[in-house]
Backbone bond lengths (Angstrom), bond angles and torsions (degrees), N, CA, C in turn:
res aa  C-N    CA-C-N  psi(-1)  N-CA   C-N-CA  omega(-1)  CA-C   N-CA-C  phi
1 X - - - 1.437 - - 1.532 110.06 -
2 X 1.350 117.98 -48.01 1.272 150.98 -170.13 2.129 94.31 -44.02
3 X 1.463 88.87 -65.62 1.627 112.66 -168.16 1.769 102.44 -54.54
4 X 1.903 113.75 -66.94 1.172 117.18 179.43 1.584 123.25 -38.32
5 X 1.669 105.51 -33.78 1.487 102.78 -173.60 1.701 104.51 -77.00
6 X 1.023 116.28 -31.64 1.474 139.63 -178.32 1.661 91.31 -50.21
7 X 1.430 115.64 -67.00 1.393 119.04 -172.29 1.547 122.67 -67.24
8 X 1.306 121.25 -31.50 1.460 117.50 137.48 1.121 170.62 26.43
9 X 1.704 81.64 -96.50 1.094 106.87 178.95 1.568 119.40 -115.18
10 X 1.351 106.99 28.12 1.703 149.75 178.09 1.299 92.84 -77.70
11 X 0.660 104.96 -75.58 2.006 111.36 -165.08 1.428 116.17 -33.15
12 X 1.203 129.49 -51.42 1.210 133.49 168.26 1.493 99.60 -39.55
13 X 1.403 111.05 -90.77 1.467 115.37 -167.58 1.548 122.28 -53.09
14 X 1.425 97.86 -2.07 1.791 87.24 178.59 1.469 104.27 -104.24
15 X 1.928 119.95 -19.18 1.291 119.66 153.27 1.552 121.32 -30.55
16 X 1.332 116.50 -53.72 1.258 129.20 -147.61 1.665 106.09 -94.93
17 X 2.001 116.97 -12.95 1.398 109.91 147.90 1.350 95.13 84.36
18 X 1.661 106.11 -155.06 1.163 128.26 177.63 1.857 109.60 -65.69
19 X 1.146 125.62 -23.40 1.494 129.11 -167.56 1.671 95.30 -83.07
20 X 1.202 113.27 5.45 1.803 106.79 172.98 1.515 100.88 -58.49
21 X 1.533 105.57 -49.23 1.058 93.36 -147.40 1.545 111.29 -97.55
22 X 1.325 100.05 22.44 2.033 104.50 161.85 1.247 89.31 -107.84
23 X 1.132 145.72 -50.47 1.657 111.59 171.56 1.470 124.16 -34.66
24 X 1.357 106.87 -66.43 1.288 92.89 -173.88 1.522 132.41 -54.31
25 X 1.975 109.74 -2.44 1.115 102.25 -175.42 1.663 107.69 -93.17
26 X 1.668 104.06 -8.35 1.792 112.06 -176.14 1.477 88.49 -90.16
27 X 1.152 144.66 15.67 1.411 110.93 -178.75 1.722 85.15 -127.19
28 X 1.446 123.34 -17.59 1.537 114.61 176.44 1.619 106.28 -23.37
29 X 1.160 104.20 -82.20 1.962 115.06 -164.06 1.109 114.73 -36.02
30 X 1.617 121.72 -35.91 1.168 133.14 -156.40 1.353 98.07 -94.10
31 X 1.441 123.78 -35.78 1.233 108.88 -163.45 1.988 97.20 -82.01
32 X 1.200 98.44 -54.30 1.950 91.67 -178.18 1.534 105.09 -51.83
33 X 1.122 136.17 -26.60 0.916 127.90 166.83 1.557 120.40 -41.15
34 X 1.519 101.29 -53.16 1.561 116.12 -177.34 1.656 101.79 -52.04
35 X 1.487 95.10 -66.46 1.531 117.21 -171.21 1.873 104.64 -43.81
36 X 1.333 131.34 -60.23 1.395 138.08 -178.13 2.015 104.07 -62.81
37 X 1.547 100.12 -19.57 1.879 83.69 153.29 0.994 127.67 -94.26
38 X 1.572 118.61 8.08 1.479 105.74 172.63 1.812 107.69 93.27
39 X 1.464 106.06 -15.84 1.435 113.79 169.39 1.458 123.60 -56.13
40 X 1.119 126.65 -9.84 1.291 121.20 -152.48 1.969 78.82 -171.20
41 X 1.459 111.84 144.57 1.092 125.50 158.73 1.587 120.57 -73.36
42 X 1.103 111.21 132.32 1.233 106.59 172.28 1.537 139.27 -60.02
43 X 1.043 86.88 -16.90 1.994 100.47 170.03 1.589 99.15 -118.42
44 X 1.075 125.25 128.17 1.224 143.75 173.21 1.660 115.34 -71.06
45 X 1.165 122.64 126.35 1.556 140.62 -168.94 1.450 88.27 -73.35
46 X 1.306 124.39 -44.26 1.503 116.82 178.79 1.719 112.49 -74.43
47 X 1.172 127.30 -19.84 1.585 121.68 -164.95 1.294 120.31 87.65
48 X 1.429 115.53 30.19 1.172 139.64 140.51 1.356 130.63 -48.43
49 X 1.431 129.71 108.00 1.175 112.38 169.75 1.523 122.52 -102.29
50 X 1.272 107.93 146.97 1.545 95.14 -173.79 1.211 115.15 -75.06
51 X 1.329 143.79 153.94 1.598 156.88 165.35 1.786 111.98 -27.46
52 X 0.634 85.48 98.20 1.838 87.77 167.88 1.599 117.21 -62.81
């Protein structure tokens, strides 16, 4: 089950190619941001890590 959702939810991010990875650098600030209010846990229930 685990794997299928995994595969999924692939598509998006493999749409987006090489530009994944400038997103993830425009959403860095924003996201610790979230994380340093206490909005969001800092360790992710999914195994998420947040942006360094």
């Amino acid at each position: 089950m685990e794997r299928r959702t995994d595969e999924l939810a692939a598509a998006p991010w493999r749409a987006l190619g090489p530009a994944v990875g400038r997103l993830a650098q425009l959403v860095a600030p924003l996201t610790r941001a979230i994380v340093a209010a206490g909005l969001l846990p800092a360790q992710s229930t999914l195994g998420i890590r947040p942006p360094r």
